[in-house]
Every structure is written in structure tokens, then in C-alpha cells.
N, C-alpha and C positions, 0 to 999 in steps of 0.2 A: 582964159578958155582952155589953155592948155594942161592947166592943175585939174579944172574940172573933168575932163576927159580921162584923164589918171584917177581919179576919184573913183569914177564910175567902173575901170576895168578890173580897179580894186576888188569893190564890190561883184560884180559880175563874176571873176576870181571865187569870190569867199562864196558865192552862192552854187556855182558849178562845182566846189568841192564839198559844202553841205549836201548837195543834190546827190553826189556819187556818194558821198559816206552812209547818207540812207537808203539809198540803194542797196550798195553790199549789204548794209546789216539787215534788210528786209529779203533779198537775196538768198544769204548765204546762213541767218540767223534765226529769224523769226518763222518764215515759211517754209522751210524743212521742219522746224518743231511742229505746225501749223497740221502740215501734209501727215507724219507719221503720227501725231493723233487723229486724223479724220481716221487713217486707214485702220487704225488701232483700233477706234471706237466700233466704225463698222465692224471687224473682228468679233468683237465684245458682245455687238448685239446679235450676231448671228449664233454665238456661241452658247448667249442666254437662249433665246428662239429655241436653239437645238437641244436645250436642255429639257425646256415644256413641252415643244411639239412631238422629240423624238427626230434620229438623223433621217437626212433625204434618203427616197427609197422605196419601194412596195414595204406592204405592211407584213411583217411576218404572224408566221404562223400561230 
């Protein structure tokens, strides 16, 4: 009973340190890339917008 108890903290073990490693890498990896293209894109499309539309503002003369 006693090996099996060791078996399982093993495990437990290997799974708590898969858990953190994708963590960090979802963290500190993927959703910073994630984030600065949302805000990129929104940039992008305001940028387009402002091209058709003309910048915010009364309409001049």
C-alpha cells in the first residue's frame, strides 16, 4: 500500500508541474502575443475607418 501511495504522489508531482509549465507559457507566452494583436488590430481598423471616413471632428470648410 505503501508503493502505491508513492506512485500516486509521483504522479500528482508530474501533473502540478505540467499544470505550472502551461501556465507560465500561457502566462507569460502566448497571451501577451494574443493581447498586443487584439490592440494592434483594433489600431488597424480604426486607422482603415479613418482613411474612408475622414479623421474625428466637425466637418471643415
Amino acid at each position: 500500500m505503501a508503493e502505491q501511495q508513492g506512485g500516486e504522489w509521483k504522479a500528482a508531482g508530474a501533473s502540478r508541474r505540467r499544470e505550472l509549465l502551461t501556465f507560465f507559457i500561457l502566462a507569460f507566452g502566448i497571451w501577451p502575443i494574443v493581447a498586443v494583436g487584439v490592440v494592434g488590430g483594433y489600431g488597424f481598423l480604426v486607422w482603415m475607418y479613418q482613411i474612408l471616413a475622414g479623421p474625428p471632428g466637425p466637418p471643415g470648410h
